[in-house]
Every structure is written in C-alpha cells, then in structure tokens.
C-alpha positions in Angstrom: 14.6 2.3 35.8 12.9 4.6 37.8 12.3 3.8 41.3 9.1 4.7 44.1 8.6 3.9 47.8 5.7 4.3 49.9 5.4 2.9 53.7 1.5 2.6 54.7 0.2 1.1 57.8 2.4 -1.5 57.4 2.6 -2.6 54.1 5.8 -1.8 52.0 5.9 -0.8 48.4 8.8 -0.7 46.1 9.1 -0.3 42.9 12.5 0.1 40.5 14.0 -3.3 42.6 16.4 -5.1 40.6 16.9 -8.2 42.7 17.0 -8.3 47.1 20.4 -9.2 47.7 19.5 -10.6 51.6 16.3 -10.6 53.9 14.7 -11.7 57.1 12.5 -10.2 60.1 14.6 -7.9 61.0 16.2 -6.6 57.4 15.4 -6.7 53.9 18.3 -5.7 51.1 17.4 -4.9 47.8 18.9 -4.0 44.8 18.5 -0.6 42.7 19.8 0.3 39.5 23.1 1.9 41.1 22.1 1.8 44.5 21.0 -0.4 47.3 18.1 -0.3 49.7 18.2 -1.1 53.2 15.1 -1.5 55.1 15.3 -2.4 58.6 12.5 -3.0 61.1 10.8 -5.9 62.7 8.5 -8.8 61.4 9.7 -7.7 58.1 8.0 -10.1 55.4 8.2 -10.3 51.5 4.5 -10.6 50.1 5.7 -10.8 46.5 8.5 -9.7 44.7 9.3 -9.1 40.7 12.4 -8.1 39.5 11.2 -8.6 35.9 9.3 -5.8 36.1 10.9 -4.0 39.6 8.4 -5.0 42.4 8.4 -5.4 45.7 5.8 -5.7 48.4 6.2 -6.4 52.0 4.9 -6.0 55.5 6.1 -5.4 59.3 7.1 -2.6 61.1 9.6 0.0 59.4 12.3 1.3 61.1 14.8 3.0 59.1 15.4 3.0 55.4 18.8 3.5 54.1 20.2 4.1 50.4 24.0 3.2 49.8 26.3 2.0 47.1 25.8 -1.3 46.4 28.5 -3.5 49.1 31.0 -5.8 47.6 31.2 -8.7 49.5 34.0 -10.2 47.9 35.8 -6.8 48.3 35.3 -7.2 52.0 36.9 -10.6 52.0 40.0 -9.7 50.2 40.4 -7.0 52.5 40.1 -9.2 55.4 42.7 -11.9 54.4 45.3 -9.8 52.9 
C-alpha cells in the first residue's frame, strides 16, 4: 500500500495507515505496511481514521515525525524478565 503525508497549518494527513497502535496529546503511533510512524507533538488529536482504506487525519502541533520498524512489545517483555 502506498503511503503519503502532508503536515499543513495544523492538520495531519496520512494515508497508507494500517491501524494506530497507541495515541494521545502528546503522541500518535500508527501502523504502515512494514513500518511504523511516530508523530510527536502537542494537542495531537485524531479527526478520523480508516484503516480499511489507509486514512488518517489529525490536528495539533507537529513536532517530529519518526519512521522505525514496527516495536515488539512482547519482545520487550521477555527481554525484561529473563
């Protein structure tokens, strides 16, 4: 799926989202394909979101914007109680 961002006076477009793993005010994480998304910033809010057809909107002030592999929170658990 291919994937698009655009950050204008305040309101956040996304497009190839495959589901937001967390959110709040301060930090939305979404879900590519292979990837996630990090977008940090303040009074962050989700305006809509579908993942049926890879679609996100939001507003607040961006930050930073960060692409990574996708974290493995169980991973990160069995790492911590070995």
């Amino acid at each position: 799926m291919a994937h698009s961002f655009s950050y204008v006076n305040g309101e956040i477009s996304a497009t190839g989202i495959s589901d937001v793993k967390e959110f709040g005010d301060a930090e939305i994480v979404a879900q590519l394909e292979n990837e996630s998304m990090t977008l940090k910033g303040n009074g962050l809010k989700i305006v809509s979101i579908d993942v049926s057809e890879g679609k996100l909107r939001a507003t607040g002030t961006l930050k930073s914007l960060q692409y990574g592999a996708p974290q493995d929170a169980a991973g990160f658990f069995k790492r911590l109680f070995k």
